[in-house]
C-alpha positions as CSV (number, residue, x, y, z in Angstrom):
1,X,-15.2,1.0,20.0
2,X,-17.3,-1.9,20.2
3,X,-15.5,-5.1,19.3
4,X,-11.7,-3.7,20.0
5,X,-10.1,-4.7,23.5
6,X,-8.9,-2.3,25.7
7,X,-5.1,-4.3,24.7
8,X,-6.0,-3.3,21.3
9,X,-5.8,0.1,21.8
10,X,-3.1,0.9,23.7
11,X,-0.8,2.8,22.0
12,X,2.0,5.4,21.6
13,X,5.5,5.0,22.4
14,X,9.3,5.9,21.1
15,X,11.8,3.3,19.8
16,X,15.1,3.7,18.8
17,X,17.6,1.3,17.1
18,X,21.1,1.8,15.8
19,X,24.3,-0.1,14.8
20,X,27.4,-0.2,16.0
21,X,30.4,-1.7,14.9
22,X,30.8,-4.2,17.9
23,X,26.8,-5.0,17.4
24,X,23.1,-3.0,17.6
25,X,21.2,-1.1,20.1
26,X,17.6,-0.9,20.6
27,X,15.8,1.0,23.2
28,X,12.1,1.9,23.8
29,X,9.9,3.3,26.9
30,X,7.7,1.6,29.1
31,X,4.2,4.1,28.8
32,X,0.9,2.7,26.8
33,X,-1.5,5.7,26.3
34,X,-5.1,5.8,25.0
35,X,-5.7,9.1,23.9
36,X,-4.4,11.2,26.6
37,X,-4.8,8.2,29.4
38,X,-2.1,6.4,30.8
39,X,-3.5,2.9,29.7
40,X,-0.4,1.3,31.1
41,X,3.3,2.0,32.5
42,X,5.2,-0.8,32.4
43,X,5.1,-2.1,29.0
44,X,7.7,-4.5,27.4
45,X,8.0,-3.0,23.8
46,X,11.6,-4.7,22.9
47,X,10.2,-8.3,22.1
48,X,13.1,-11.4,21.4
49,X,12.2,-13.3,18.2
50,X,15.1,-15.1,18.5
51,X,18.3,-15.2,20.4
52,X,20.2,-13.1,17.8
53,X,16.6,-10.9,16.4
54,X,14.9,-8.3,18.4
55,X,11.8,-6.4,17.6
56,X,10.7,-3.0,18.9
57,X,7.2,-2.4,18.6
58,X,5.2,0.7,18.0
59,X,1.2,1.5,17.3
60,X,-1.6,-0.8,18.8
61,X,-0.1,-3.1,21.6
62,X,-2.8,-6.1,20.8
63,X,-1.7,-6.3,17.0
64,X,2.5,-5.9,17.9
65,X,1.6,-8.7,20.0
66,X,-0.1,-11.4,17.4
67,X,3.0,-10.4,15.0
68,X,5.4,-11.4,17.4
69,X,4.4,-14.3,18.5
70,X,3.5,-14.8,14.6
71,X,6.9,-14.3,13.2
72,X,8.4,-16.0,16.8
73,X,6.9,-19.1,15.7
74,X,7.8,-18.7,11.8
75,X,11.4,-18.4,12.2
76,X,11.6,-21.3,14.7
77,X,9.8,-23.3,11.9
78,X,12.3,-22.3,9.6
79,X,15.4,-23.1,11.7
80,X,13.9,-26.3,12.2
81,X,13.4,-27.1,8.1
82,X,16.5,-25.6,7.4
83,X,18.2,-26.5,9.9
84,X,20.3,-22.8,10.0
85,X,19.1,-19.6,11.5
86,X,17.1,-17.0,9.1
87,X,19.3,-14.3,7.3
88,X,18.2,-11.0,8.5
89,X,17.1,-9.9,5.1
90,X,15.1,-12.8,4.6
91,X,13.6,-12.4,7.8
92,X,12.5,-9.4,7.3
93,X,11.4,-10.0,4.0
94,X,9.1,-12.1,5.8
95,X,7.4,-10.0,8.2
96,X,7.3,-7.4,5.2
97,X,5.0,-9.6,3.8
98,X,2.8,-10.6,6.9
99,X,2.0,-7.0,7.0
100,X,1.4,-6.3,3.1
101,X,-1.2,-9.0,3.3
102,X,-2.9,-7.8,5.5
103,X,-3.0,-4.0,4.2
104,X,-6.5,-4.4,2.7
105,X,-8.6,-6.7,4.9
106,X,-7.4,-5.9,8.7
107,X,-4.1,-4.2,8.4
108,X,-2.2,-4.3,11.8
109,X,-1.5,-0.6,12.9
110,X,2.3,-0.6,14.1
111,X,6.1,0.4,13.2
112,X,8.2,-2.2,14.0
113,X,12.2,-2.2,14.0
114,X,14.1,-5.3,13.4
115,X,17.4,-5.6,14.7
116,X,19.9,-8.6,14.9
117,X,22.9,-10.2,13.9
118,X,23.7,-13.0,11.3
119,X,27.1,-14.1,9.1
120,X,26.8,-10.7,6.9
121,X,27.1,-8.9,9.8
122,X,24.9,-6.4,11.7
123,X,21.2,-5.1,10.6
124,X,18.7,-2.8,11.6
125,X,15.7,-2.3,9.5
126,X,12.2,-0.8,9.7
127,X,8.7,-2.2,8.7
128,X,5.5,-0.6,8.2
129,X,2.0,-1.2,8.3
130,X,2.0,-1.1,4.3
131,X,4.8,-4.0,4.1
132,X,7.6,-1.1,3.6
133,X,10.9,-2.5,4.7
134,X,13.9,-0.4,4.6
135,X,17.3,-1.1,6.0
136,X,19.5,1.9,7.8
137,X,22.3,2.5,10.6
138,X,19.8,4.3,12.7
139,X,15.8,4.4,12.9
140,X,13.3,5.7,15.6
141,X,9.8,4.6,15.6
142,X,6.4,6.0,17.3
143,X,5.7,9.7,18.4
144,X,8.2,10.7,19.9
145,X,10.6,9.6,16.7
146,X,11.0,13.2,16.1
147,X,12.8,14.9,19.8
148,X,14.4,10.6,19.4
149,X,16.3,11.9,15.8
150,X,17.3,15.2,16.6
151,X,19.8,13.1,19.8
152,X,20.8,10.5,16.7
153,X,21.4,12.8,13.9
154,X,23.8,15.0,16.1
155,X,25.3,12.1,18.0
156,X,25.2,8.9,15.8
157,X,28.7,8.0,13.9
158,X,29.1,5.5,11.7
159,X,31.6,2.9,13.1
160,X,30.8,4.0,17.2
161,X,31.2,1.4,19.4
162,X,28.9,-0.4,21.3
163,X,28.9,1.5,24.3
164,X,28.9,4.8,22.7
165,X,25.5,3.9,21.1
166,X,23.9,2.2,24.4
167,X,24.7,6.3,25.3
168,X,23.0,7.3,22.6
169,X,20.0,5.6,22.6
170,X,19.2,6.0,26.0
171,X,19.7,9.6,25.7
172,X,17.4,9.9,22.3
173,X,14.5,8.2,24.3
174,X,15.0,10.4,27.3
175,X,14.6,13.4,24.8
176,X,11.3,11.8,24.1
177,X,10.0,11.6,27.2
178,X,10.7,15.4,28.0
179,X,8.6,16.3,25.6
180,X,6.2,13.5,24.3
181,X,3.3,12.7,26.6
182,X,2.7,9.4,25.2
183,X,6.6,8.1,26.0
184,X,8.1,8.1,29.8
185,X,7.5,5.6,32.6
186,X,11.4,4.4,32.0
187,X,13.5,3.5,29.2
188,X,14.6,-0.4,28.1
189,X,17.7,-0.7,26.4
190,X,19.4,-4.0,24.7
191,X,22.5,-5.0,23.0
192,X,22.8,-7.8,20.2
193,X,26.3,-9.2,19.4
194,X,27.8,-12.5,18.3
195,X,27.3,-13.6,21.8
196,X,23.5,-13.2,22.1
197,X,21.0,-10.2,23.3
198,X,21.8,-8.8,26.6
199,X,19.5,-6.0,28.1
200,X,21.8,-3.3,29.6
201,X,21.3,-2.4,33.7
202,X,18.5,-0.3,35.0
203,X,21.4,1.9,37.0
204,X,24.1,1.8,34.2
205,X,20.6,3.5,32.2
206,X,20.2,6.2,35.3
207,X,23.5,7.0,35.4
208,X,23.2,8.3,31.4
209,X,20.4,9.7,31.5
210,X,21.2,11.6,34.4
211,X,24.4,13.4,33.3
């Protein structure tokens, strides 16, 4: 398509979030696809926005980039006016609204979860292209969203702790990659607590997925 990059195209993917009662989980793949290529295989889809807010991205990689970087640079501008941190619901009020804007001229094509911590507690919510913002205990994003929700429908509990749901969502993108061909080329897993974001170890992720 003349005038798109090949960046711009890349696409397709499984993300996973969930909360727990010690903090929240995210997880995604590494695989971009473009149409039934393998654009790329080792892309980062678990963006930091801040050192308590992670985004997972999903749909076109150029346009999950501009957003980050986008709402990256917002809520620094805010902390700095402010001079607090950005609630969780206002923050994702705000990206809710960078993407409504948008939803008529050059709408950006992705499903985004927004996960982090802030003085009400824990919070996971998903955004859509359309500005939709919706808050919930446990989202998956991208094509393989559906094998991803069968794992945290018969696994998720509310009140698990935070290992239990590093098991889970590991084990909900593995389910994607058996049977999605546009997740796979390794999973990415992070934790967010009082403390900070932490990505959990490749071999603690091998030894789930493996049992």
């Amino acid at each position: 398509m003349e005038g798109i990059s090949k960046d711009e195209m890349k696409h397709g993917t499984t993300t996973v979030g969930l909360v727990t009662k010690e903090g929240v989980v995210v997880a995604a793949d590494k695989r971009a696809t473009m149409g039934y290529l393998i654009a790329h295989k080792n892309v980062d889809k678990v963006v930091e926005i801040t050192n308590k807010i992670l985004m997972t991205t999903a749909g076109m990689v150029g346009d999950a980039q501009m957003i980050a970087k986008y709402l990256k640079a917002e809520l620094e501008l805010y902390e700095i006016r402010k001079g607090r941190p950005i609630t969780m619901k206002a923050a994702s009020t705000l990206l809710a609204n960078i993407l409504y804007g948008n939803r008529f001229s050059v709408p950006f094509y992705v499903q985004l979860l927004l996960a982090g911590v802030d003085d009400s507690g824990y919070h996971l919510y998903s955004l859509g292209p359309d500005g939709s913002n919706l808050e919930d205990k446990f989202i998956s994003t991208g094509s393989g969203s559906v094998m991803a929700y069968g794992v945290l429908e018969d696994n998720y509990k509310d009140g698990a702790s935070l290992k239990e749901g590093v098991r889970i969502a590991a084990r909900a993108i593995k389910a994607a990659m058996a049977r999605d061909i546009a997740t796979g080329e390794g999973i990415d897993v992070y934790t967010i607590t009082e403390k900070g974001i932490t990505k959990v170890p490749k071999d603690e992720i091998q030894k789930i997925v493996s049992k």
